[in-house]
Z-matrix of the N, CA and C atoms (Angstrom, degrees):
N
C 1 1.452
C 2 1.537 1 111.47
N 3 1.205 2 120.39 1 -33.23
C 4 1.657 3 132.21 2 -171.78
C 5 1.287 4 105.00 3 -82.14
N 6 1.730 5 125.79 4 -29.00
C 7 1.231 6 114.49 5 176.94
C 8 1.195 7 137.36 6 -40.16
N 9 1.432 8 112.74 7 -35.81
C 10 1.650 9 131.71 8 -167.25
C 11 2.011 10 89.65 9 -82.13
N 12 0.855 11 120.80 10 -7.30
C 13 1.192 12 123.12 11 141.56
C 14 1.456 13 163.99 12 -44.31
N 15 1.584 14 95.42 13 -47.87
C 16 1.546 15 137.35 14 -146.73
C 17 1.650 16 101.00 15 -115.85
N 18 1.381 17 91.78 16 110.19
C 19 1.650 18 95.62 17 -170.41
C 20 1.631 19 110.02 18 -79.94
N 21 0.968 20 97.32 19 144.09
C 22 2.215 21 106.51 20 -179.43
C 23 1.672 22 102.08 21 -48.29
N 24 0.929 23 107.92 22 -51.37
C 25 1.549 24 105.97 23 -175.68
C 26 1.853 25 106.74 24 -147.38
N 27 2.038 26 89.98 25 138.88
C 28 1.636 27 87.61 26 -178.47
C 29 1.533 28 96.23 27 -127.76
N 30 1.473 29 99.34 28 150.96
C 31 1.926 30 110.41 29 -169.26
C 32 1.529 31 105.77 30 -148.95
N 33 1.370 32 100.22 31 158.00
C 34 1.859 33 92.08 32 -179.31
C 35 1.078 34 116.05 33 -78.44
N 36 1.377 35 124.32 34 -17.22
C 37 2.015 36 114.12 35 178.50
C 38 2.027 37 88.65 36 -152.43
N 39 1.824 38 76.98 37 177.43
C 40 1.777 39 93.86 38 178.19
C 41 1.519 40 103.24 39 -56.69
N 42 1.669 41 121.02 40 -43.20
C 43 1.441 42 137.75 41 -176.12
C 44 1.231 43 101.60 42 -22.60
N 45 1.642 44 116.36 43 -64.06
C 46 1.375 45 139.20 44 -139.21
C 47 1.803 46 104.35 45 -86.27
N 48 1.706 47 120.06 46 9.23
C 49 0.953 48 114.47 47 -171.12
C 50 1.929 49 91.70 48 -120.52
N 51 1.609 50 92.84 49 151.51
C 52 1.391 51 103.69 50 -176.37
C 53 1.715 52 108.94 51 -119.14
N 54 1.627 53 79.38 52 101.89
C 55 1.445 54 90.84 53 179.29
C 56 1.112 55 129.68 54 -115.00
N 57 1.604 56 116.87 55 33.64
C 58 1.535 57 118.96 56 144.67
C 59 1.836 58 95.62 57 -70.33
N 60 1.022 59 92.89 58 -63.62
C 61 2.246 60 106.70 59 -169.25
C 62 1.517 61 81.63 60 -27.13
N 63 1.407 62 112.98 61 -87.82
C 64 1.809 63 105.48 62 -154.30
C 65 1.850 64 98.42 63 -44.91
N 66 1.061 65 128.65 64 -54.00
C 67 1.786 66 127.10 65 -169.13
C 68 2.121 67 81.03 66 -31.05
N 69 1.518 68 107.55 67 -73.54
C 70 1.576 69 116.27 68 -143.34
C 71 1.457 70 104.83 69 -63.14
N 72 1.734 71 113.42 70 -8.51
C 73 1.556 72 105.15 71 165.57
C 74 1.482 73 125.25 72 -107.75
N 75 1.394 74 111.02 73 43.27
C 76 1.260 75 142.53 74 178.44
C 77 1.813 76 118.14 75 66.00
N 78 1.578 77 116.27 76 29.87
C 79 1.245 78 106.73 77 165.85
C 80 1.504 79 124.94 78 -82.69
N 81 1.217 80 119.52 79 143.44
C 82 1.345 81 117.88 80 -179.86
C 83 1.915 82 115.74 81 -120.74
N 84 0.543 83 118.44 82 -10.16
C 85 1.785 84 116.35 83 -179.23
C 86 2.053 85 87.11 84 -138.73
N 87 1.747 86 82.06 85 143.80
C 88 1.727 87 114.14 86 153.28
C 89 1.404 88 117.79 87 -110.21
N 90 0.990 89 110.87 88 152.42
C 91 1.647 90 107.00 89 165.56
C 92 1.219 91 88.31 90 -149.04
N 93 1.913 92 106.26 91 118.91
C 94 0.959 93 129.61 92 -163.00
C 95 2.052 94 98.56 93 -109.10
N 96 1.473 95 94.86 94 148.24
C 97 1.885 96 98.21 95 -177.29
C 98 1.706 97 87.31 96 -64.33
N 99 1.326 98 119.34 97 -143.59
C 100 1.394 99 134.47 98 -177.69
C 101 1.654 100 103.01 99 -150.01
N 102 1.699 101 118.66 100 -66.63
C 103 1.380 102 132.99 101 173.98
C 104 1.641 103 119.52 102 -72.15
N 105 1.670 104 100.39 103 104.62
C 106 1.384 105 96.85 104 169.03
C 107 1.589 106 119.18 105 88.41
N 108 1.221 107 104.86 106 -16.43
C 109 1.876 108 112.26 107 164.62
C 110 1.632 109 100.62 108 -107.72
N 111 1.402 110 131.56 109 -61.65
C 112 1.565 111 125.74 110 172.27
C 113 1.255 112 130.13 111 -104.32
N 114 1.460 113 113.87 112 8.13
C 115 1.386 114 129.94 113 177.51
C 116 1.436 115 117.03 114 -161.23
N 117 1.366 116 124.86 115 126.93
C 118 1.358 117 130.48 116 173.36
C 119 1.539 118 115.45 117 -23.37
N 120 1.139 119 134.31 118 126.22
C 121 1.588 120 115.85 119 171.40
C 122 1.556 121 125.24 120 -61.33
N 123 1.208 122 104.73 121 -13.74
C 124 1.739 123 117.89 122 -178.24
C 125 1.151 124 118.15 123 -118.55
N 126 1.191 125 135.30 124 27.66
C 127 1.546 126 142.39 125 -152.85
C 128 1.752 127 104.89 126 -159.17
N 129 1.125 128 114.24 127 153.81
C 130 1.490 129 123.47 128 177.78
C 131 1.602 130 113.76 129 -125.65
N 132 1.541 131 95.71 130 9.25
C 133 1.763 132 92.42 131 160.78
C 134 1.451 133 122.25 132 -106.30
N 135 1.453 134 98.26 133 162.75
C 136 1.624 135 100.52 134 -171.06
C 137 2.009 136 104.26 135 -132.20
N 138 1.225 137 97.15 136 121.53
C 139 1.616 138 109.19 137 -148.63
C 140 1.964 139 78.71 138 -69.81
N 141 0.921 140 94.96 139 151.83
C 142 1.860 141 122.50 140 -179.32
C 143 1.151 142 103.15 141 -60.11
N 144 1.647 143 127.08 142 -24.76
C 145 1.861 144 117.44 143 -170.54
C 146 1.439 145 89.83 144 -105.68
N 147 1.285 146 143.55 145 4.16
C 148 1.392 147 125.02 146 166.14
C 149 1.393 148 100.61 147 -105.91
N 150 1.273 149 134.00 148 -4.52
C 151 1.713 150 128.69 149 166.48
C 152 1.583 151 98.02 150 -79.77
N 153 1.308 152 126.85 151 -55.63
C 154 1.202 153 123.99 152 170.07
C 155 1.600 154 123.01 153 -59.17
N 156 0.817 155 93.98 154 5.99
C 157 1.763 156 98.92 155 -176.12
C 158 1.645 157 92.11 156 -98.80
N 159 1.682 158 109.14 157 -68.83
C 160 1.262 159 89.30 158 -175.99
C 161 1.528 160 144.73 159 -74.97
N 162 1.447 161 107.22 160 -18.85
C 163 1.742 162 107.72 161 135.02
C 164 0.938 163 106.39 162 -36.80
N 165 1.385 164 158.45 163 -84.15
C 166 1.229 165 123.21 164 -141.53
C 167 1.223 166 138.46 165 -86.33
N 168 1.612 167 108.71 166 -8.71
C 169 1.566 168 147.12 167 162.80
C 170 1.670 169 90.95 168 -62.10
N 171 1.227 170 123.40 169 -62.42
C 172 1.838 171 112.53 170 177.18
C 173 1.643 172 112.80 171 -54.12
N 174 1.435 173 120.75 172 -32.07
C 175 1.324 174 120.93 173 -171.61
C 176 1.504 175 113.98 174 -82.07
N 177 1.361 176 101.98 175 -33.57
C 178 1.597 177 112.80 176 150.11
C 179 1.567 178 127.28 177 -32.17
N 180 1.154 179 111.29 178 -66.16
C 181 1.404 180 137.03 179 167.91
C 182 1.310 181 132.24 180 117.88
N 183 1.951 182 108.44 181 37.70
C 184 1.040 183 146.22 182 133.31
C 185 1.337 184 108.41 183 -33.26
N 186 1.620 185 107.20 184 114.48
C 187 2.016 186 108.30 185 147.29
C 188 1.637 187 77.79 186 -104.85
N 189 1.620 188 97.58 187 148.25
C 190 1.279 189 142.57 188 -166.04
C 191 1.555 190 119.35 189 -128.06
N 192 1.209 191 124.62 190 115.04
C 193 1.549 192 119.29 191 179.09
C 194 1.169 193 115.58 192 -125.57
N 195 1.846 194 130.98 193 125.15
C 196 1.436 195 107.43 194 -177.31
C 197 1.556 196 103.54 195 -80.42
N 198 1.385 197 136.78 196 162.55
C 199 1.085 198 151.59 197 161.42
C 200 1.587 199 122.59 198 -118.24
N 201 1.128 200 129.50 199 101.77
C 202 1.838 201 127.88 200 -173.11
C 203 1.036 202 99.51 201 -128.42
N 204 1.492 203 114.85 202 152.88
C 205 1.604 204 141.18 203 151.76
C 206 0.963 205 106.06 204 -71.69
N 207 1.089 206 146.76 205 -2.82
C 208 1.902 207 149.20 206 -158.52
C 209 1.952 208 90.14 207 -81.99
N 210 1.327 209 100.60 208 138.58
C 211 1.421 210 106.54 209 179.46
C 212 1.222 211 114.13 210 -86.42
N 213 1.618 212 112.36 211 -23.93
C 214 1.750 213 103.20 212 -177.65
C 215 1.364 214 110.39 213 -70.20
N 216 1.277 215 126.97 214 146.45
C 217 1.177 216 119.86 215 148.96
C 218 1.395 217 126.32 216 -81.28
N 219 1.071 218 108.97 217 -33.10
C 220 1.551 219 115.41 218 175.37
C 221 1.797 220 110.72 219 -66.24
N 222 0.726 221 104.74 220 -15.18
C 223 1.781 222 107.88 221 164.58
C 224 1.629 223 111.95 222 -86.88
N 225 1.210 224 124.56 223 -44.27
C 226 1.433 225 144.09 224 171.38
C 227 1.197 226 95.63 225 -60.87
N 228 1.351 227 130.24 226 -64.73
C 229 1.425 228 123.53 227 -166.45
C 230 2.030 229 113.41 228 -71.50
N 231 1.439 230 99.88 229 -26.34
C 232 1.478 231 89.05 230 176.71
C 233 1.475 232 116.84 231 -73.20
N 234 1.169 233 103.27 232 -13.89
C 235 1.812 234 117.23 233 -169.19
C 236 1.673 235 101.07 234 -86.44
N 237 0.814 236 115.02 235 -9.60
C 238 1.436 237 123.09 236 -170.82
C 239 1.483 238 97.06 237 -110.11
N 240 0.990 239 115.42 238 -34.82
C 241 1.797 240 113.67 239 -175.00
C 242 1.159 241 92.04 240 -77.11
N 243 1.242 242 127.13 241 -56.59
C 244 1.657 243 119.36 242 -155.49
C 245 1.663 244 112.90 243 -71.97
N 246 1.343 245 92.81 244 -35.33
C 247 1.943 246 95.66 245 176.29
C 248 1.640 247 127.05 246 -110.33
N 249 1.734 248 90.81 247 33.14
C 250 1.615 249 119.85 248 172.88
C 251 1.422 250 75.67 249 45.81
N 252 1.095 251 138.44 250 139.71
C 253 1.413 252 151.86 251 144.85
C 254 1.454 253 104.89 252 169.15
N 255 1.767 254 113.25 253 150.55
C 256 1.323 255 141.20 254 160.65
C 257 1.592 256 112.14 255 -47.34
N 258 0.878 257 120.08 256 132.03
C 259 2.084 258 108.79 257 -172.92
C 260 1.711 259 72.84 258 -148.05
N 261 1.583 260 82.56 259 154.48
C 262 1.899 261 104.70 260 168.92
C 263 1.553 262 95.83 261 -155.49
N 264 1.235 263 104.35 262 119.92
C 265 1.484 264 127.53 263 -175.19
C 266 0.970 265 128.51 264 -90.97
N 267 1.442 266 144.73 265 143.09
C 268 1.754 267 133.86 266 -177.02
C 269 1.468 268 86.98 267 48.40
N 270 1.588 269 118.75 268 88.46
C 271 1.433 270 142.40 269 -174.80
C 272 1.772 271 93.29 270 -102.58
N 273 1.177 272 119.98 271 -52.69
C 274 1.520 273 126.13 272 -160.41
C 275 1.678 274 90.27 273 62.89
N 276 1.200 275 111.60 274 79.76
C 277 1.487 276 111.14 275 167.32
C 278 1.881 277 103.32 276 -116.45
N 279 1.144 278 97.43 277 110.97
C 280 1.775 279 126.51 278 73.75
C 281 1.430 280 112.89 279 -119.82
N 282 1.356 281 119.94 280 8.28
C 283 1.579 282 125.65 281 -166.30
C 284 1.926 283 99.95 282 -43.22
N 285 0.987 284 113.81 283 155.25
C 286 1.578 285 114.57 284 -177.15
C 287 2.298 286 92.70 285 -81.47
N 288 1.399 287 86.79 286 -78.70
C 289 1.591 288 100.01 287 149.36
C 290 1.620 289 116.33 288 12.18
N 291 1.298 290 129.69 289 -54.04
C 292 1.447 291 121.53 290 -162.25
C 293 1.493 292 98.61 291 -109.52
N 294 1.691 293 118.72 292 -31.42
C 295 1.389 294 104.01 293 -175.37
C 296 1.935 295 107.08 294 -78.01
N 297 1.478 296 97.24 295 -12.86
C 298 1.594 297 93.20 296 -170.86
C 299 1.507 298 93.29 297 -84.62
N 300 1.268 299 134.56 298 -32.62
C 301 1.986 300 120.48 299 162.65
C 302 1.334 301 105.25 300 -45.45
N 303 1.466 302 121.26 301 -57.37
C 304 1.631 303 111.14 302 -164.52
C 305 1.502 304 104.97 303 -54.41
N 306 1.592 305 109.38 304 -68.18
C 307 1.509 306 106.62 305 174.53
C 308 1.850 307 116.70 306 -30.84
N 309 1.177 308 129.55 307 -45.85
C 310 1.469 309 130.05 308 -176.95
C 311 1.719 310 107.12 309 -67.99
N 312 1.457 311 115.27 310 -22.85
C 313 0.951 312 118.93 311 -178.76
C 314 1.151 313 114.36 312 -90.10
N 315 1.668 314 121.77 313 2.19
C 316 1.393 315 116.27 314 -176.59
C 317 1.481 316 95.19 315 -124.34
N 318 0.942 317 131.67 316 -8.48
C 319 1.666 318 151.58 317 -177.18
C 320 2.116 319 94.39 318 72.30
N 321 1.219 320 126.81 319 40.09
C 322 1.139 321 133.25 320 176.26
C 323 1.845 322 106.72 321 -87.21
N 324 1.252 323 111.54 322 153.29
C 325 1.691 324 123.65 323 134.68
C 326 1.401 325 114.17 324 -85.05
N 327 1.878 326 102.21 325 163.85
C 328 1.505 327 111.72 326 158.91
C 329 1.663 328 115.51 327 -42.32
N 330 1.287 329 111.25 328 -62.63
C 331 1.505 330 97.46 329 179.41
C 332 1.106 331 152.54 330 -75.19
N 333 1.354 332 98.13 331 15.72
C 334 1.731 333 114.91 332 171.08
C 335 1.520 334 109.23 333 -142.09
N 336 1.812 335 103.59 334 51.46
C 337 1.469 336 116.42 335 -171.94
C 338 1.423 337 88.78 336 -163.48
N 339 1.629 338 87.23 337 138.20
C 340 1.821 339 116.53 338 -151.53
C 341 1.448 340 86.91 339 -118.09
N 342 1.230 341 140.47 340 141.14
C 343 1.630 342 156.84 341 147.09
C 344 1.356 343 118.61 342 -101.45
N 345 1.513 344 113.80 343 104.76
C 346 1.277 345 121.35 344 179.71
C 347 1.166 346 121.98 345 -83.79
N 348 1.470 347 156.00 346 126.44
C 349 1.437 348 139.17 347 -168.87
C 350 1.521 349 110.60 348 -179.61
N 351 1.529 350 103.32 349 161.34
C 352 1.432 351 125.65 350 -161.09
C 353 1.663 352 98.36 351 -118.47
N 354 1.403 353 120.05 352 17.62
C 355 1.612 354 104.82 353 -165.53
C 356 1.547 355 71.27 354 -136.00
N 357 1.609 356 129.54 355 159.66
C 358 0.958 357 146.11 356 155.22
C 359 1.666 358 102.31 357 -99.09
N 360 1.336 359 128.52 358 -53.01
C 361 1.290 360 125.26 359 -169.01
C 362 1.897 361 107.76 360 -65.43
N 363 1.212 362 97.74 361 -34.19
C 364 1.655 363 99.54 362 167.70
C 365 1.902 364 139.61 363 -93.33
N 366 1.357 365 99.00 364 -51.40
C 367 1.302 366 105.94 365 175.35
C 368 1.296 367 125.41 366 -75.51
N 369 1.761 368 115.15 367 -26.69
C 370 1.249 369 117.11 368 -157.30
C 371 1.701 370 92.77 369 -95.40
N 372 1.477 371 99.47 370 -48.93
C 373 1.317 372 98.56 371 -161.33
C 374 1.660 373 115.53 372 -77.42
N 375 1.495 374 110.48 373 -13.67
C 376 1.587 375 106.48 374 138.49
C 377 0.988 376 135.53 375 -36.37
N 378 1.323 377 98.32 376 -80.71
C 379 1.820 378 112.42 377 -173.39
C 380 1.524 379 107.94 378 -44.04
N 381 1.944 380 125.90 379 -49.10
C 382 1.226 381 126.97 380 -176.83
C 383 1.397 382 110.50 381 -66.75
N 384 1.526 383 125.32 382 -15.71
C 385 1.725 384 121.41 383 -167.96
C 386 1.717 385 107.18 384 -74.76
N 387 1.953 386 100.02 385 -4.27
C 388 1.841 387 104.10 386 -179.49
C 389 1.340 388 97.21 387 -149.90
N 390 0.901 389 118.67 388 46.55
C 391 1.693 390 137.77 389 155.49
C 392 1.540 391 108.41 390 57.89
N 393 1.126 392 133.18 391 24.18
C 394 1.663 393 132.87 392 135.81
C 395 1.086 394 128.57 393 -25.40
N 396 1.238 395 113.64 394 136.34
C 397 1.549 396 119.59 395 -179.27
C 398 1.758 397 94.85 396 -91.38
N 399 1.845 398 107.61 397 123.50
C 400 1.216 399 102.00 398 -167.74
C 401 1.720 400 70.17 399 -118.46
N 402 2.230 401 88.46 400 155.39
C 403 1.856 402 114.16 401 141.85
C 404 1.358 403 106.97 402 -130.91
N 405 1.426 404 76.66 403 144.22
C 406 1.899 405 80.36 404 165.93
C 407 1.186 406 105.90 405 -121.81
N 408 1.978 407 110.63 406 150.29
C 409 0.751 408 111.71 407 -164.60
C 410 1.729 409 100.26 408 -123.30
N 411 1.319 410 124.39 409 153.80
C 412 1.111 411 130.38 410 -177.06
C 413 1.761 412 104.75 411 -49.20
N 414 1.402 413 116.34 412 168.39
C 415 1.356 414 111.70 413 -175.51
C 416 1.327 415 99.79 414 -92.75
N 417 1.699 416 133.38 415 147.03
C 418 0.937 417 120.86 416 174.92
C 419 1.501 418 107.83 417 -86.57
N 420 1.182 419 141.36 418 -41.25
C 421 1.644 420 126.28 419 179.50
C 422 1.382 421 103.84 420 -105.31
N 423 1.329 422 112.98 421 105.58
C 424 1.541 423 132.65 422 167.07
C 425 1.505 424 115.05 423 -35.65
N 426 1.116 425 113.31 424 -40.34
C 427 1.570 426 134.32 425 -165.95
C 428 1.528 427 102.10 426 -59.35
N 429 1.105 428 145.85 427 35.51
C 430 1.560 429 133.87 428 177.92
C 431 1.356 430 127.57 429 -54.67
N 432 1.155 431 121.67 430 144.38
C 433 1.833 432 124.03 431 139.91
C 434 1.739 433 89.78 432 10.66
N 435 0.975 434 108.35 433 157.09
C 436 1.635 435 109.93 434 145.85
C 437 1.654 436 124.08 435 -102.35
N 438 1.148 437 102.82 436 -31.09
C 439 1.615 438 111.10 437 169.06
C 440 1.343 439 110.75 438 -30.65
N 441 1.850 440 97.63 439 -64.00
C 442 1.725 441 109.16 440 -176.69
C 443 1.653 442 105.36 441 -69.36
N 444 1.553 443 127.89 442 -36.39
C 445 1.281 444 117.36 443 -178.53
C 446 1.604 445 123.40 444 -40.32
N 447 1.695 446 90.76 445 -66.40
C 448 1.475 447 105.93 446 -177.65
C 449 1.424 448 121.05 447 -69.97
N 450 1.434 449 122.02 448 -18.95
C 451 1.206 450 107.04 449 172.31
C 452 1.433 451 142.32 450 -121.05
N 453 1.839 452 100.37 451 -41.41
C 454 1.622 453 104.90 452 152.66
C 455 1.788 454 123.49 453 -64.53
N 456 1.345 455 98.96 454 -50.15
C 457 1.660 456 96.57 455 175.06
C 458 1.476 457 129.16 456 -50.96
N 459 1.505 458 98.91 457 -31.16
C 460 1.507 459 114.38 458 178.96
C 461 1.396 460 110.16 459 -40.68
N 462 1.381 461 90.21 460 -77.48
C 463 1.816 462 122.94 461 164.19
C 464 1.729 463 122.03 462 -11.50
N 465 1.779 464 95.06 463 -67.89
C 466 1.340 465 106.70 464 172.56
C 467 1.339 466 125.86 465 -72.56
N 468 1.489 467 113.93 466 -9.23
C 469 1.621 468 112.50 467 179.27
C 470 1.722 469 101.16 468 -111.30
N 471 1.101 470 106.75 469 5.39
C 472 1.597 471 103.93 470 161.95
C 473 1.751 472 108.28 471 -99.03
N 474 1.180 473 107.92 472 -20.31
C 475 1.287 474 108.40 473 -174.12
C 476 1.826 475 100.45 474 -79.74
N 477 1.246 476 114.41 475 -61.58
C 478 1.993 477 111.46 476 151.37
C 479 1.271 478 119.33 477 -7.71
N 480 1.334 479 83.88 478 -80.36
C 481 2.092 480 103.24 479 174.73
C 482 1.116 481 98.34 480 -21.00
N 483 1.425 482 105.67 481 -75.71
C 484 1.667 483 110.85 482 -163.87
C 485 1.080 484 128.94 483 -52.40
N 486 1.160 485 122.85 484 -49.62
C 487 1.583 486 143.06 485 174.93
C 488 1.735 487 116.55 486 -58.18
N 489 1.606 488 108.90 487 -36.19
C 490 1.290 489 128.70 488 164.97
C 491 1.879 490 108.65 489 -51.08
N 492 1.323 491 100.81 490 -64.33
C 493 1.182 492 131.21 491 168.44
C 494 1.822 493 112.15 492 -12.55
N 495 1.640 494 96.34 493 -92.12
C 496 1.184 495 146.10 494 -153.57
C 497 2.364 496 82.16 495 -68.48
N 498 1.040 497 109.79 496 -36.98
C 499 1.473 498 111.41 497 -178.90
C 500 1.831 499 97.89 498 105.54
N 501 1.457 500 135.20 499 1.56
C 502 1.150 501 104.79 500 -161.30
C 503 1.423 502 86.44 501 -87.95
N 504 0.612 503 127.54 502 -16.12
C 505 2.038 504 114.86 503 -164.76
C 506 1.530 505 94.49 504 -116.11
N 507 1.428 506 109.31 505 150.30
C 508 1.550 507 119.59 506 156.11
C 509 1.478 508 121.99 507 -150.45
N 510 1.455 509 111.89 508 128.72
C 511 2.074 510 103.63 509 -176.21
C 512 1.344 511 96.10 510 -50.17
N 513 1.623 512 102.02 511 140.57
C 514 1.105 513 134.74 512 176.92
C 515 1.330 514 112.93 513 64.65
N 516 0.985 515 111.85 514 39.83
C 517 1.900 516 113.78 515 -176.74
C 518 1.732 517 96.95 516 -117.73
């Protein structure tokens, strides 16, 4: 039952993912979160090795789409200006609905479309509700909302735990 859960592979940052390997086993589109996987959730800077990262993920021959729940658009839209990329904002993700726009926007399928993300209740279990190869990636600023600290995150890092646990999952596996 938890599977539809349980991301394909978990790592501490975007860094930590090797994405020539996924390019050479025939993936072609990412759809990357926005908050907390490639950008601080509270911040409007974007550190120089994740702009260079995703240049080189495009030079690869990655099309790339950001996808966020974030309500601003004007935050969505600056993130998209600055790292030339397609963004679609107020996603309602896990909605099936927003990852199948990104995919249309990259001219991709589920199976040769990668979901990058820091939410298990959103990104992962999207991407898995249409057979995406999901990772999750640790959050980069710990510091949350508390709403989301204490109660969704809780959730999702007991659900880790477990999976850590149990042997099916391992960082960097």
């Amino acid at each position: 039952m938890l599977d539809i859960l349980k991301p394909k592979k978990f790592v501490e940052s975007i860094f930590d993912i090797d994405f020539e390997d996924l390019y050479k086993r025939g993936y072609r589109g990412i759809i990357f979160d926005l908050d907390n996987t490639i950008a601080p959730w509270n911040g409007n800077e974007l550190d120089p090795k994740t702009r260079d990262l995703i240049e080189n993920i495009k030079k690869i021959g990655f099309k790339v789409v950001i996808l966020s729940n974030n309500w601003s658009q004007k935050r969505v839209k600056y993130f998209s200006k600055i790292m030339k990329l397609p963004a679609l904002g107020s996603a309602f993700k896990p909605r099936v609905r927003s990852f199948k726009k990104a995919m249309e926007l990259m001219d991709t399928e589920p199976t040769n479309t990668l979901v990058v993300g820091d939410r298990i209740l959103t990104d992962i279990f999207g991407g898995n509700k249409i057979g995406m190869y999901t990772i999750l990636v640790a959050p980069i600023d710990k510091n949350e909302i508390w709403i989301k600290k204490w109660t969704v995150r809780k959730l999702e890092n007991w659900l880790l735990d477990l999976w850590i646990k149990r042997g099916e999952i391992t960082k960097g596996e």
